[in-house]
RODO-2510 file (C-alpha; in nm, 4 decimals, decimal comma):
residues 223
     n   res          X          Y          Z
     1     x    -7,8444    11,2728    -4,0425
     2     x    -7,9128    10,9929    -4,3066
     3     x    -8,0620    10,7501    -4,0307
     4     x    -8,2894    11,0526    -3,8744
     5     x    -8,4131    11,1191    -4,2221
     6     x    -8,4692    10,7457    -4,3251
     7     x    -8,6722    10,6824    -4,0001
     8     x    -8,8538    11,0201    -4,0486
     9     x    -8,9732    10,8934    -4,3933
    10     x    -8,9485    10,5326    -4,3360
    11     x    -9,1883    10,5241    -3,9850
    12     x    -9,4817    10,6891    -4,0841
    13     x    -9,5753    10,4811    -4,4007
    14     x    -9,5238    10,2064    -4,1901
    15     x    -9,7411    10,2977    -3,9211
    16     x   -10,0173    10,3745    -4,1751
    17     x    -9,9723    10,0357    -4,2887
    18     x    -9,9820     9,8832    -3,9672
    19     x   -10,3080    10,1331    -3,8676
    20     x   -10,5006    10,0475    -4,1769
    21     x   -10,4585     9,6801    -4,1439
    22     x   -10,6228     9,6901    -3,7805
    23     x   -10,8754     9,9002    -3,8681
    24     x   -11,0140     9,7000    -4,1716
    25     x   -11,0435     9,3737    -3,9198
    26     x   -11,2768     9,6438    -3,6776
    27     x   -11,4612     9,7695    -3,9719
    28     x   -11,5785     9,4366    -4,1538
    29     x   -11,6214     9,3077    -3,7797
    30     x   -11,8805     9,6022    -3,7198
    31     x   -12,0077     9,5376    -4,0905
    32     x   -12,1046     9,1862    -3,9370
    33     x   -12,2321     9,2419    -3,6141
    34     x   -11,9762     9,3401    -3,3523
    35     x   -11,9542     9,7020    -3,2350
    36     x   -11,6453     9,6512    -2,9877
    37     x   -11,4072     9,7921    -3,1360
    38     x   -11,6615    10,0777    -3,2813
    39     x   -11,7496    10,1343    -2,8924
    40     x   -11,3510    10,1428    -2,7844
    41     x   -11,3077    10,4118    -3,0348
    42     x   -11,0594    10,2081    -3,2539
    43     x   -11,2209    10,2263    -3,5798
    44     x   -10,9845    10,5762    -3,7064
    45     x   -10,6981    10,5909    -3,8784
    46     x   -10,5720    10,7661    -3,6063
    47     x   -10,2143    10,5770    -3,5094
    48     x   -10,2594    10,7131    -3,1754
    49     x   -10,5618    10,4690    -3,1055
    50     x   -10,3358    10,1397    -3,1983
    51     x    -9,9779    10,2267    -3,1253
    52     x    -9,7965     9,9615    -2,9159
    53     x    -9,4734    10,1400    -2,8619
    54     x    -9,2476     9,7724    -2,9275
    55     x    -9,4027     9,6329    -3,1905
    56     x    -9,4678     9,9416    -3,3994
    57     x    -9,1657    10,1736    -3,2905
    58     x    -8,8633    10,0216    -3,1665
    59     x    -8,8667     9,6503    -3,3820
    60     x    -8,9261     9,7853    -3,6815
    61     x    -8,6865    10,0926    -3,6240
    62     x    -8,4249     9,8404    -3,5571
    63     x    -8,4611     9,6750    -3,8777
    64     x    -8,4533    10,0195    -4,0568
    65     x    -8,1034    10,0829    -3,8963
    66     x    -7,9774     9,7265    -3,9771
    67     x    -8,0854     9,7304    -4,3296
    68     x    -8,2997     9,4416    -4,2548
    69     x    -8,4113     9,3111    -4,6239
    70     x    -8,7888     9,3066    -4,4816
    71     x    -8,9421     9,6018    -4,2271
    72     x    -9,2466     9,5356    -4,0510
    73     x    -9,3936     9,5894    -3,6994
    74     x    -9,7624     9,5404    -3,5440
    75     x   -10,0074     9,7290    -3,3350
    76     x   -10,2331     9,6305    -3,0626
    77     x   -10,4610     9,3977    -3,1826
    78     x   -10,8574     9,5325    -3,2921
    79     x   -11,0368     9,3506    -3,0347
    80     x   -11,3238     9,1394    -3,2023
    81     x   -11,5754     8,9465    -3,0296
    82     x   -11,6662     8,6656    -3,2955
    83     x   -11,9705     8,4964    -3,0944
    84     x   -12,1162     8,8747    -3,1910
    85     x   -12,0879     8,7880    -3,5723
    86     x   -12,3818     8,7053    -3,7407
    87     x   -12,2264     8,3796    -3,8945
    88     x   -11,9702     8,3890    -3,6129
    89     x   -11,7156     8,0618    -3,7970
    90     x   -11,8077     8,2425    -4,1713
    91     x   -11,7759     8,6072    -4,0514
    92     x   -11,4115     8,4854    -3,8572
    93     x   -11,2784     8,4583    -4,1784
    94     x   -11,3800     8,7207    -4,3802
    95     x   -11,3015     8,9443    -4,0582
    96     x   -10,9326     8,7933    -4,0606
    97     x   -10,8508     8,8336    -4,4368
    98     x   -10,9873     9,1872    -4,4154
    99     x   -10,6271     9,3080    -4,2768
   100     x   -10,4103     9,1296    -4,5501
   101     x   -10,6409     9,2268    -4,7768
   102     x   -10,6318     9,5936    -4,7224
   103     x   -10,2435     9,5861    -4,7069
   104     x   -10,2628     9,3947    -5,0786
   105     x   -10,4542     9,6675    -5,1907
   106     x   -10,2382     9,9654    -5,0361
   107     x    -9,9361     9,7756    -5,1613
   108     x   -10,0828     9,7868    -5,5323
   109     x   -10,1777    10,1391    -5,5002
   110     x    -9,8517    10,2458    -5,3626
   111     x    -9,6835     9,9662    -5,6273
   112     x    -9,8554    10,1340    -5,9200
   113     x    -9,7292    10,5224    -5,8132
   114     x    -9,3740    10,3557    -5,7503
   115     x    -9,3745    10,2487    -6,0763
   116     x    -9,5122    10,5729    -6,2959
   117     x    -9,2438    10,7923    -6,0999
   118     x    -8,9393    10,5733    -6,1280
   119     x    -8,8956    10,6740    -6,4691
   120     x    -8,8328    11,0534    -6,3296
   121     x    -8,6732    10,9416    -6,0492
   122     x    -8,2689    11,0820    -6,0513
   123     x    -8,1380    10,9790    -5,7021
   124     x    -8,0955    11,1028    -5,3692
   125     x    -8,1047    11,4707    -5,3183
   126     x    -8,4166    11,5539    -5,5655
   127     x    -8,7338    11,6224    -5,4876
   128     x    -8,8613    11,2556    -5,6194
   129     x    -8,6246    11,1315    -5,3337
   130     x    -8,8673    11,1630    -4,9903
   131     x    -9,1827    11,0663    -5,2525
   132     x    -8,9873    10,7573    -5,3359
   133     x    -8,8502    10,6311    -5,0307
   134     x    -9,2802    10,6590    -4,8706
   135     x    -9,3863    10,4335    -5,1775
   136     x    -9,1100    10,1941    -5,1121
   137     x    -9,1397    10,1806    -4,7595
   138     x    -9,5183    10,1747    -4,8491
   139     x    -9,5125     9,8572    -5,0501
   140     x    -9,2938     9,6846    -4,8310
   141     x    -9,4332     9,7048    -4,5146
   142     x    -9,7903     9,6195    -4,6471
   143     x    -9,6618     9,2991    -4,9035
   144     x    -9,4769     9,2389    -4,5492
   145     x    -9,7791     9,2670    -4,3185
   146     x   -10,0397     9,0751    -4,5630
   147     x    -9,7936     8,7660    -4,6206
   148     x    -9,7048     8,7495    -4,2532
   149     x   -10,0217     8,7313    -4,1140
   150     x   -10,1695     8,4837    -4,3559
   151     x    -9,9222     8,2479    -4,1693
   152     x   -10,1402     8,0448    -4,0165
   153     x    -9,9527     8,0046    -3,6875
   154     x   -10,2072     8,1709    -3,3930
   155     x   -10,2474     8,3976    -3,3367
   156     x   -10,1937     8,5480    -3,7059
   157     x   -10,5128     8,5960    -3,8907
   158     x   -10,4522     8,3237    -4,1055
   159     x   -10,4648     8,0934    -3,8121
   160     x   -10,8384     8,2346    -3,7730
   161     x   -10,8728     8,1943    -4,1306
   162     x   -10,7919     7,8299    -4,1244
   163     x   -11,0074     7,7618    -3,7970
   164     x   -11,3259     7,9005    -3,9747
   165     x   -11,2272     7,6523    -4,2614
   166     x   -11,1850     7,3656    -4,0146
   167     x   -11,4741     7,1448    -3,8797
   168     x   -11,6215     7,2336    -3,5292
   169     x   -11,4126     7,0717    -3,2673
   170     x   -11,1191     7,0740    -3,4567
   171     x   -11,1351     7,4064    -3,5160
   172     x   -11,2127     7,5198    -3,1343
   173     x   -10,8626     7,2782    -3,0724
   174     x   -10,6542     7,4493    -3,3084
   175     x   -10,7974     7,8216    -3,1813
   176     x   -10,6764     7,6964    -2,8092
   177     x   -10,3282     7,6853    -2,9449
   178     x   -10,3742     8,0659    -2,9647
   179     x   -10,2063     8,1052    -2,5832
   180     x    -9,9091     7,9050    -2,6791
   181     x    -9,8528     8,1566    -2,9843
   182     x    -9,5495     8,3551    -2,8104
   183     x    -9,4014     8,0205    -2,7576
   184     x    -9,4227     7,8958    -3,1080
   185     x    -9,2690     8,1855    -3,2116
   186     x    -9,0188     8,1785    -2,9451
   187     x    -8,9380     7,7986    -3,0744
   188     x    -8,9006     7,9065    -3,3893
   189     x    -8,6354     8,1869    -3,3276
   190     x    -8,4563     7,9107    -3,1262
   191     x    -8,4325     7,6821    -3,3642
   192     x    -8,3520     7,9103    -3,6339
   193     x    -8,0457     7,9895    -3,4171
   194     x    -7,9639     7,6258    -3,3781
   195     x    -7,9867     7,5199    -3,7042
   196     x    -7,8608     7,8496    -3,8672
   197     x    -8,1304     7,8200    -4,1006
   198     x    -8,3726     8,1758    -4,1395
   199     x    -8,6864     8,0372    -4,1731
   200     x    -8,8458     8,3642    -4,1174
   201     x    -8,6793     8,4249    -4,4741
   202     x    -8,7842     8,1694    -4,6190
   203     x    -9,1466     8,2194    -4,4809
   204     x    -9,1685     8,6132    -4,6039
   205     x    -8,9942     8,4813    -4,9438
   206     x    -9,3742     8,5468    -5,0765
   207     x    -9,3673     8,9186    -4,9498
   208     x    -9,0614     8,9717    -5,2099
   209     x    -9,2586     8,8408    -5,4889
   210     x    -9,5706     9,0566    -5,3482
   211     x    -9,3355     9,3797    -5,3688
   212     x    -9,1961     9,2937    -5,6992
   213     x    -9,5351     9,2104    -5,8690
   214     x    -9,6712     9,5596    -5,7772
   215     x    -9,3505     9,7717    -5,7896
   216     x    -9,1528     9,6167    -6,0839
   217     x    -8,8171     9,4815    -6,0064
   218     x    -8,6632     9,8087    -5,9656
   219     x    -8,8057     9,8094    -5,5638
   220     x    -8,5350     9,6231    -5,4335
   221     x    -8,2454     9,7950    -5,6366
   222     x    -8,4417    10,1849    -5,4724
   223     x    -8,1784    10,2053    -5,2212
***
C-alpha cells in the first residue's frame, strides 16, 4: 500500500515535469519560426501527447521502488526542425535551454512552496503529507531533468547548446555524433560497472545542490 501510494503521488509530478520541459523546446521553437511540433499537435500539456511508456513510466518507477537518491525519466522528444529557425545556429540554442530552463523555474516555484509548508508539516498521515511528497517529487525531478540535459553529451540539449556555440564545421561534426548517443551512454554504464565508479552520481551531483538551493536542506531529510 505504501509503494501504490508513493507512485500515485510520486508519477504524476514527474510526468508534468517531464511534459513541461518538452513543451517549452516546441513553444520557443514555434516562437522562432518552426511550426512542427505546433502542426503534430504537441504543443499541450497534455502527457498523453509525449508519453513514451519506458522512459517516462517504467525507469523512473523503478527508481521510485529502489529508493534511487535521484528520479527522473524522459518523453518522446518535441521534434524541431532548426533549418526552419530564423537564426537557425542562434535559435538552436535558445530552443535547447528552453527545457532546462523551464524545469529551473518549476523547481523554484515548487522549492519556494516546499519551503513555506515545511514549517506545518507533522509527518506521514496528515493532510500536509500527499502536498509534500508532489513538491518534493516536484523539485527533484525538474533540478534532475535541467542538470541532466545540460550534459552536453548528444543528444542532450546541452550538446545542441554547445554546437550553436561552436564554429561551423565543427559544430555540424560534433552534431553527427548525435547517432552514436545510445552508445556513449551505453559506454558509460559499462565502464561505470568496470570501474565501480558512479559517474552518473557524480554527473547529477549539481541536481542535489539545485534541489537544496530552492528547497532548503530539509528536501533530502522529507522522507
Amino acid at each position: 500500500m505504501d509503494i501504490l501510494l508513493t507512485l500515485l503521488l510520486a508519477v504524476p509530478p514527474i510526468l508534468f515535469a517531464i511534459t513541461v520541459h518538452e513543451v517549452s523546446h516546441g513553444w520557443v521553437a514555434f516562437k522562432r519560426g518552426d511550426p512542427t511540433a505546433y502542426l503534430m499537435g504537441r504543443l499541450t500539456l497534455n502527457p498523453l501527447k509525449h508519453l513514451d511508456i519506458f522512459g517516462s513510466f517504467i525507469f523512473p518507477g523503478m527508481l521510485i521502488l529502489l529508493k534511487a537518491p535521484f528520479v527522473f525519466g524522459w518523453a518522446k522528444p518535441v521534434p524541431v526542425n532548426f533549418m526552419a529557425l530564423k537564426d537557425p545556429k542562434k535559435d538552436m540554442i535558445w530552443v535547447s535551454l528552453a527545457g532546462p530552463v523551464s524545469n529551473l523555474i518549476l523547481a523554484a516555484a515548487s522549492g519556494l512552496l516546499f519551503r513555506l509548508l515545511y514549517p506545518f508539516y507533522e509527518g506521514p498521515g496528515t493532510l500536509l503529507y500527499p502536498v509534500m511528497m508532489i513538491l518534493f517529487y516536484l523539485v527533484l525531478a525538474d533540478s534532475v531533468l535541467a542538470v541532466f540535459n545540460l550534459i552536453p553529451i548528444p543528444p542532450l540539449d546541452g550538446s545542441k547548446v554547445l554546437a550553436g556555440l561552436l564554429p561551423g564545421k565543427l559544430s555540424l561534426r560534433y552534431l553527427s555524433l548525435e547517432k552514436y548517443g545510445m552508445f556513449i551512454f551505453i559506454g558509460l554504464i559499462i565502464l561505470m560497472q568496470v570501474t565501480r565508479i558512479n559517474i552518473l552520481s557524480y554527473l547529477l551531483l549539481p541536481a542535489s545542490f539545485v534541489a537544496r538551493f530552492f528547497a532548503g536542506p530539509e528536501i533530502f531529510s522529507f522522507l
